[in-house]
C-alpha positions in Angstrom: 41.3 -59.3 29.8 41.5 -58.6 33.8 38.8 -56.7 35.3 40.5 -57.4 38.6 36.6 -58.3 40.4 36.7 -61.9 39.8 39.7 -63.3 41.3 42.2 -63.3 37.6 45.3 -62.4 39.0 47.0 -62.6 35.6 50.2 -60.1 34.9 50.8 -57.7 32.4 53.9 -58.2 30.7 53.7 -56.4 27.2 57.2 -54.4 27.2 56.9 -50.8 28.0 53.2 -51.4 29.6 54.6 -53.7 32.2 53.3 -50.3 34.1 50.3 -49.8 32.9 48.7 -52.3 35.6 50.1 -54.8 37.5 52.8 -55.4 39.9 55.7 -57.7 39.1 58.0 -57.0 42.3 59.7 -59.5 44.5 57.9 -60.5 47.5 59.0 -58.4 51.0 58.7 -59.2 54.1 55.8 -57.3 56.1 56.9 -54.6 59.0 55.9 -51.8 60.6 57.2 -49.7 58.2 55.9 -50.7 54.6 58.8 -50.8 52.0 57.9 -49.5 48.7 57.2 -53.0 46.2 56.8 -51.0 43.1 59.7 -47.4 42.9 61.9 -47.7 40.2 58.8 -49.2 38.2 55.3 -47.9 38.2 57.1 -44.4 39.4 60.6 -42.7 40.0 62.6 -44.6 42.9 64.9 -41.8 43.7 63.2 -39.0 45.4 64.7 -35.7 43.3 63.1 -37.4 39.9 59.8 -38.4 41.5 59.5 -35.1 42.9 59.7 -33.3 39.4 57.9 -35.7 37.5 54.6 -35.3 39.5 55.0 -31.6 40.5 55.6 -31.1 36.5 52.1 -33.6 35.9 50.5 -31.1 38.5 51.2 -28.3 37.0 49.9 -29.0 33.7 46.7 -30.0 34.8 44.1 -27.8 34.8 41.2 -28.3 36.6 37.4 -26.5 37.0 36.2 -25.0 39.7 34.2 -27.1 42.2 31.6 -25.9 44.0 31.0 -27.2 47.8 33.8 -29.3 50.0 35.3 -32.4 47.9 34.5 -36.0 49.7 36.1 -38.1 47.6 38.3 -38.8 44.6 38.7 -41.9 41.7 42.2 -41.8 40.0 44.0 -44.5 38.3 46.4 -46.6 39.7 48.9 -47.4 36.1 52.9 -46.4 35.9 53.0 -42.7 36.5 53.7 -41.9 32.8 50.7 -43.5 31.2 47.9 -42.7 34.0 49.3 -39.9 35.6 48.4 -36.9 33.9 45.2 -38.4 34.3 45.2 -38.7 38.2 47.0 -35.4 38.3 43.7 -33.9 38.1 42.7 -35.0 41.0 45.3 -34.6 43.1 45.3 -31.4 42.2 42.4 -30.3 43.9 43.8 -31.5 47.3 46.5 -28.4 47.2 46.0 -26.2 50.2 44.6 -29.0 52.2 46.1 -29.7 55.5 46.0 -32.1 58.5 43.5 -34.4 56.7 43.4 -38.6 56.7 43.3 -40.4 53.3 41.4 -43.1 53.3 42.6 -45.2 50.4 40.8 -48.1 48.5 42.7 -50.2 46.9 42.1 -53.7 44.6 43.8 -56.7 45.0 46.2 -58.0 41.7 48.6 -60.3 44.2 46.6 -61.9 46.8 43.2 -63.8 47.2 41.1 -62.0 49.9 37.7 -62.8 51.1 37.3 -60.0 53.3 38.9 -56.0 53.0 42.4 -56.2 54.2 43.4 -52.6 56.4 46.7 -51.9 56.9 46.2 -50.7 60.7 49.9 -49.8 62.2 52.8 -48.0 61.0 53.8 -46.4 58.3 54.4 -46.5 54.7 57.8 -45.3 52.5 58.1 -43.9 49.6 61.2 -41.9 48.3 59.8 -39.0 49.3 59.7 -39.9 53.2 57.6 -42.0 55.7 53.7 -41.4 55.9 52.0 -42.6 58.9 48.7 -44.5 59.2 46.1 -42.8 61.6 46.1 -46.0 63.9 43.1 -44.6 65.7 40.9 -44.1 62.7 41.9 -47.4 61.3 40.7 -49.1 64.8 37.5 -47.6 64.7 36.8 -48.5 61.2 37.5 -51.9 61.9 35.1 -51.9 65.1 32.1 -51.2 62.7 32.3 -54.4 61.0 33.6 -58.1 60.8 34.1 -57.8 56.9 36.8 -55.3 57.6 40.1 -57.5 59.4 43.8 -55.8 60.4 45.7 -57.6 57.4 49.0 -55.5 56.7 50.8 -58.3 54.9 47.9 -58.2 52.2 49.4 -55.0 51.5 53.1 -56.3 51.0 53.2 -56.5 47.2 50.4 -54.1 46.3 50.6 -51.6 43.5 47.4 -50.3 43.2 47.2 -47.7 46.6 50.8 -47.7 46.8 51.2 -45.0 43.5 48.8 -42.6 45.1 50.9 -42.3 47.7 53.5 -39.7 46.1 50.7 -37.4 45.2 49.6 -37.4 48.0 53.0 -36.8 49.6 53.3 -33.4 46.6 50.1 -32.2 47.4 48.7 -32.2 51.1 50.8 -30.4 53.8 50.4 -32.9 56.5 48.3 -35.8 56.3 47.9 -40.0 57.7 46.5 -42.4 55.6 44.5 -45.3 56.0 45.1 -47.9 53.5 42.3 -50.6 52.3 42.0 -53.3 50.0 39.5 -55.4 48.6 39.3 -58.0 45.8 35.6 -59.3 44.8 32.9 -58.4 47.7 29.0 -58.4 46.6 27.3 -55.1 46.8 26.4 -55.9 50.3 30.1 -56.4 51.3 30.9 -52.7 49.2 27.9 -51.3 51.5 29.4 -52.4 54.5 32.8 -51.7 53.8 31.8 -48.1 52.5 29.5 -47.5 55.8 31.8 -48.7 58.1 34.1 -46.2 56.7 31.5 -42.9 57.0 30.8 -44.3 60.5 34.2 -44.3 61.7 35.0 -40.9 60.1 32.2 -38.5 61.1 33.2 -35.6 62.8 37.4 -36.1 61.4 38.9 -34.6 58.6 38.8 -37.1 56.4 39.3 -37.5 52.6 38.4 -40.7 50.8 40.1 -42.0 47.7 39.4 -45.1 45.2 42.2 -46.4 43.0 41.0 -48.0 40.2 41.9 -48.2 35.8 39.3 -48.8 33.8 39.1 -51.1 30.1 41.9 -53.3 30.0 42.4 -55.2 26.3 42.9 -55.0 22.8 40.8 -52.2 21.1 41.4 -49.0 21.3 37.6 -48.1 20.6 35.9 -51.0 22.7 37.9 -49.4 25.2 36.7 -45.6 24.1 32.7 -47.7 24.7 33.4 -49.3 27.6 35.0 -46.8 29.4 32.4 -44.1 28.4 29.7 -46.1 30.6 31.8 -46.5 33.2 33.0 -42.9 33.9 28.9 -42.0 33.0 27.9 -44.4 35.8 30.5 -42.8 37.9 29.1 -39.5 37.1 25.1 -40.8 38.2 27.3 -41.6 41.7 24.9 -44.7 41.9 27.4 -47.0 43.9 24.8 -50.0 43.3 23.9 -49.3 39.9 27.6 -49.2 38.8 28.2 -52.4 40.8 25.7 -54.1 38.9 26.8 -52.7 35.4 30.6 -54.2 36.7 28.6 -57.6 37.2 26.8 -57.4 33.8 30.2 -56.8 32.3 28.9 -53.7 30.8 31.6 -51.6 32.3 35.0 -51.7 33.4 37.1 -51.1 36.2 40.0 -53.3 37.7 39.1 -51.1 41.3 35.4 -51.3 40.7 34.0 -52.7 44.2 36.9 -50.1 45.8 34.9 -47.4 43.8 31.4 -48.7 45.0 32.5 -48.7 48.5 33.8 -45.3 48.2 30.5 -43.9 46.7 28.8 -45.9 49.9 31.1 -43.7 51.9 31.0 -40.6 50.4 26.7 -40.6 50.1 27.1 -41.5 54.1 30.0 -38.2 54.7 27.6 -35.7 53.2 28.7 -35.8 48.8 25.8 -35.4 46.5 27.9 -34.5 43.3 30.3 -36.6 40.8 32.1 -34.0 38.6 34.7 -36.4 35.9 37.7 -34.0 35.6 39.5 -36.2 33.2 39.3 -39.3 31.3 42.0 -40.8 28.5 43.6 -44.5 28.1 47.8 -46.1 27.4 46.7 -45.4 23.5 46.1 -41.9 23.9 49.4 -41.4 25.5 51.3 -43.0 23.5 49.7 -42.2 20.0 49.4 -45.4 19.0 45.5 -46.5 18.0 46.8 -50.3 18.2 47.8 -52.5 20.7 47.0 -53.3 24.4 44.9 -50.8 25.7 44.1 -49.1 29.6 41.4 -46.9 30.2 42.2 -44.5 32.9 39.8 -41.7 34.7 39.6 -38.9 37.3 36.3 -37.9 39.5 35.8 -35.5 42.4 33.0 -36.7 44.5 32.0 -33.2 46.6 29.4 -32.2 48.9 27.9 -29.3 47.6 25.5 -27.8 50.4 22.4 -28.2 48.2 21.2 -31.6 48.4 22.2 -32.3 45.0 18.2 -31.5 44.1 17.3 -34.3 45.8 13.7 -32.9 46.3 12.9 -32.8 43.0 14.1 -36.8 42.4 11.4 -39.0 42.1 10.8 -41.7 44.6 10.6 -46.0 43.2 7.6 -45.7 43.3 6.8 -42.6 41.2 9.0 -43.6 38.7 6.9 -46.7 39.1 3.8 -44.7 38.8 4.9 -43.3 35.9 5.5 -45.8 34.2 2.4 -47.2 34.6 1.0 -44.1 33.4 3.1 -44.8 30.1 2.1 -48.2 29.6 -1.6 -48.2 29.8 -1.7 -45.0 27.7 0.6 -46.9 25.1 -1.6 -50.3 25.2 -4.8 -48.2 25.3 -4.0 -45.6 22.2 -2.3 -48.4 19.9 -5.4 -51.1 21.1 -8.2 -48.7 20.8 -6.8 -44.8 19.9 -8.3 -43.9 22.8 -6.1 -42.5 25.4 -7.1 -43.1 29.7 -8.0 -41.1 32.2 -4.9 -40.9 34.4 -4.0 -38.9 37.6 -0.7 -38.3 39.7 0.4 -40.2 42.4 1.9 -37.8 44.5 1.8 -33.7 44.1 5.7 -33.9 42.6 4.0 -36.1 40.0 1.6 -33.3 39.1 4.5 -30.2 38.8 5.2 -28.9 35.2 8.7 -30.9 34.2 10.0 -32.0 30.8 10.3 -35.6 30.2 10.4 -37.6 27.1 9.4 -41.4 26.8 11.7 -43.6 25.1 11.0 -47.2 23.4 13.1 -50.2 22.9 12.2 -53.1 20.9 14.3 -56.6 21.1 17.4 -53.6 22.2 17.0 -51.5 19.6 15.5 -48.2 19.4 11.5 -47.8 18.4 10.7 -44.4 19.1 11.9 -41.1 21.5 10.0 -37.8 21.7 9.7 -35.8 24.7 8.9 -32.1 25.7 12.6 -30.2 26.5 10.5 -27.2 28.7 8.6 -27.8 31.4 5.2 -26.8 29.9 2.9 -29.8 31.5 2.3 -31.8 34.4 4.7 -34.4 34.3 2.3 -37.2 35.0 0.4 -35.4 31.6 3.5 -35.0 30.0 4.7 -38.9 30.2 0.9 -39.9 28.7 1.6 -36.8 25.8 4.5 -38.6 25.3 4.0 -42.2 25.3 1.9 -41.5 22.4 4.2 -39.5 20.4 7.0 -41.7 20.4 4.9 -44.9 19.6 3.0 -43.2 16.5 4.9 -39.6 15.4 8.5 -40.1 15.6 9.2 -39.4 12.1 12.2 -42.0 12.0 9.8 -45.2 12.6 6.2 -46.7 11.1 3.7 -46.3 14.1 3.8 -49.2 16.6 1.2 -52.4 16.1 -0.5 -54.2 18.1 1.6 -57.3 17.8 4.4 -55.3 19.2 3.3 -54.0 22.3 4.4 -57.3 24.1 7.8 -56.7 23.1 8.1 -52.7 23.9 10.0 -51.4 26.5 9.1 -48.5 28.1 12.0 -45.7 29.5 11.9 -42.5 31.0 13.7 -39.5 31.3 12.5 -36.7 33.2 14.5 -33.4 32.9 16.1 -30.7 34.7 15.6 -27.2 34.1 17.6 -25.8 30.9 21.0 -24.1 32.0 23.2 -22.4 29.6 26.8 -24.0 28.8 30.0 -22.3 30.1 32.4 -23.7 27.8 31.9 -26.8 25.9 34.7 -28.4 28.4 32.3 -28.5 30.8 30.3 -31.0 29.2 30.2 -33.8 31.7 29.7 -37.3 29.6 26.9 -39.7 31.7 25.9 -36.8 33.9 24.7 -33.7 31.4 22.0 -34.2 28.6 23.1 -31.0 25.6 20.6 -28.7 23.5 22.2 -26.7 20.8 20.2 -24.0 18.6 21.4 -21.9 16.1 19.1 -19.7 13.9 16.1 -21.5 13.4 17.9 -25.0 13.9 18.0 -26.9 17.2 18.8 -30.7 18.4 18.8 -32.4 21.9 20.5 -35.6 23.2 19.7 -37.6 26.4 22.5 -38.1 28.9 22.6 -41.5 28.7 23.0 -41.3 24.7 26.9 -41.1 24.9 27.4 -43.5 27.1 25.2 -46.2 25.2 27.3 -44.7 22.3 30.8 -45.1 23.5 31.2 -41.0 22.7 33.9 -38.7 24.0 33.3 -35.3 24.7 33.5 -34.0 21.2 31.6 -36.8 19.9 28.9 -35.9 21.8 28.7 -32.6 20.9 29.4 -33.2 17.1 26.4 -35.5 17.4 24.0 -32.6 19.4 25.0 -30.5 16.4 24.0 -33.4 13.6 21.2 -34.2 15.2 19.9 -30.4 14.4 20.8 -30.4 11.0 24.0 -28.2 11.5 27.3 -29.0 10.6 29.5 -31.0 13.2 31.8 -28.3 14.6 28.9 -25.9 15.1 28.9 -26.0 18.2 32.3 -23.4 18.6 30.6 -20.9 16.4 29.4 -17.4 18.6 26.0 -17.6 17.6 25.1 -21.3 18.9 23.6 -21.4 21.8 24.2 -24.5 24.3 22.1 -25.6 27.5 22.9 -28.7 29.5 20.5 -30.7 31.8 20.3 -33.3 33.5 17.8 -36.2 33.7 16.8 -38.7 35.8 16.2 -42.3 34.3 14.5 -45.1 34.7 12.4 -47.8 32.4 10.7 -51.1 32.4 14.1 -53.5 32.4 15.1 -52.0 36.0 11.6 -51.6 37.4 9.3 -54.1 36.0 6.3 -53.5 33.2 3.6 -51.7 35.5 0.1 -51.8 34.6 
């Protein structure tokens, strides 16, 4: 398997999914105006079929309606028949756009790099025509930091910001790009990368872009898993918590550190919103649940005017707070029943919020209960709750004493209820759903699916399971639906607080 962080350079070579990551071209020599390495292979190399294959992918995307100015975009970087309908989403969004610079991040599958290679001069061909590189944005990006050198021959044999290019090229009116690549930087080197980048750009027209697949190997529902976290970590638009997940193995993405350093960049340019607009894999295209198998995704990164309700996320150290509120009610009520006095850090802390406290024991599951409505102080709510979910979740015996060394504590504080459009808008890692229907009614956590591996539908199958209805209840016209979202946070990040 190639996750394309850690240096493997190996090549796909598995017939007809020779496109569905890797290069294989001849070497070319390096100029001023960048030859195509990969037409006639990953896409069309004559102009009049390229030109109807993606208009065609274009038009049968459909795409939701985002609210605020889009930053950024994620889209895979696989032969156009396999991942484009995928990254046709995306590109989709940029129609109408005009006199904008692309800033494109790129991995490396052809050449070792120790620092992010920018193509700085010229231009770039395609069959469609030349595209210039805004030379004087390029410059200035690479005055913000050493990690960032002038390296166009990096670029030479490069795949994986080359394919975007034609989308581009069908979609914006007029546009330069700026063309980046990077192969296995630390979180520090993504962070510098992406903040050189927001630096350089404030106060242009600029649109970022990260080309990345996702699970590359040999099962079709490892790859559904994996591929679930990684798109939900996308969605939480945590550029060092996805980072670290890529590190831990525990998702997927052969562009991962050029995804990082495009959430450093578009946090910096002013986006507070991942909305996922699409997300499939090779198997699903071809029909086949067998075989080699590459995950592929689309997300709009967008600035939506309202902070992204960043007042009402807790600080480290309230989420610290509370969970020290947790634990010494837990410890105190299994030790003695008895439950402590406790008091909120900070007036957010004291503000009526649901919340529901969730325990782990050696990994698995111990015990979740939590209050959907905000009906107490939070601080009151977490201490409710820590209780509950130790001794009244109906699924477990109540927790011993010789446990509570082993317990992990979580927490999820909640959003307001909103009611659900459509069930397409579902967005898997980001939204937590509540269904009720008659006198019947089940929640799930947003992070639920993506520890699960489940799709869209899965998820909502499971909502309606988990209230006792049948599994498709969810499309009848008297179920109700409400998404939130939550914000979480336990012991294994933070440390046990006392």
């Amino acid at each position: 398997m190639n996750d394309g962080r850690k240096g493997r350079l190996d090549v796909i070579t598995m017939g007809a999914l020779v496109m569905a990551c890797l290069a294989c071209a001849q070497p070319k020599e390096s100029t001023m105006v960048r030859q195509p390495a990969v037409a006639g292979q990953f896409y069309p190399g004559d102009a009049k079929t390229l030109t109807a294959m993606v208009d065609s992918m274009l038009a049968g995307a459909e795409v939701p309606v985002i609210s605020g100015r889009l930053v950024g975009i994620q889209v895979p970087h696989a032969g156009y028949p396999f991942s484009g309908p995928t990254a046709a989403h995306a590109f989709k969004l940029l129609q109408g756009m005009d006199s904008v610079t692309v800033v494109m991040l790129g991995t490396s599958h052809r050449v070792m790099l120790d620092k992010a290679a920018v193509y700085a001069r010229g231009s770039w061909h395609t069959p469609l025509g030349d595209v210039a590189i805004d030379e004087a944005l390029a410059k200035a990006i690479l005055a913000q930091d050493k990690f960032l050198a002038d390296m166009p021959e990096a670029h030479a044999q490069e795949h994986s910001v080359e394919v975007e290019v034609p989308f581009l090229q069908r979609t914006l009116s007029s546009f330069k790009i700026v063309p980046i690549m990077l192969l296995q930087p630390t979180f520090e080197q993504c962070e510098r990368v992406g903040k050189a980048i927001a630096r350089a750009a404030k106060g242009k027209k600029v649109l970022l872009l990260a080309s990345s697949d996702l699970y590359h190997g040999d099962s079709y529902s490892e790859a559904n898993r994996i591929d679930g976290t990684t798109v939900g970590l996308m969605a939480k638009f945590d550029a060092k918590a996805f980072h670290a997940a890529l590190d831990r193995d525990e998702a997927q993405a052969c562009g991962g550190n050029a995804i990082a350093a495009m959430m450093v960049a578009a946090r910096e340019l002013g986006a507070d919103n991942a909305v996922v607009l699409a997300q499939t894999n090779s198997n699903d295209v071809t029909g086949e649940r067998s075989g080699y198998c590459v995950g592929y995704s689309a997300v709009a990164f967008v600035a939506s005017g309202t902070g992204r309700e960043e007042s009402s996320e807790l600080t480290e150290l309230e989420q610290k707070s509370l969970l020290g509120i947790a634990r010494s009610t837990l410890e105190s009520h299994i030790r003695s029943g008895k439950n402590p006095d406790v008091k909120p850090l900070t007036p957010r802390l004291a503000e009526n919020r649901g919340a529901f406290v969730t325990l782990h024991e050696h990994g698995e599951l111990r015990g979740c209960i939590g209050y959907v409505e905000a009906v107490k102080p939070l601080y009151e709510a977490v201490s409710d709750m820590a209780v509950a979910a130790s001794t009244e979740d109906p699924r477990f015996p109540p927790v011993e004493v010789k446990e509570l060394d082993s317990i992990e504590i979580e927490i999820t504080v909640l959003s307001p209820l909103r009611p659900l459009p459509s069930p397409d808008s579902v967005i898997v890692g980001k939204h937590g759903l509540v269904i009720r229907k008659g006198f019947r009614s089940g929640l799930l956590l947003p992070q639920v699916p993506v520890e699960q591996g489940w799709n869209r539908e899965q998820f909502l199958t499971h909502t309606c399971l988990k209230a006792g209805l049948p599994p498709n209840s969810y499309k009848d016209k008297d179920a109700q639906l409400f998404t939130f979202t939550g914000q979480v946070f336990g012991e294994k990040e933070l440390g046990r607080q006392q």
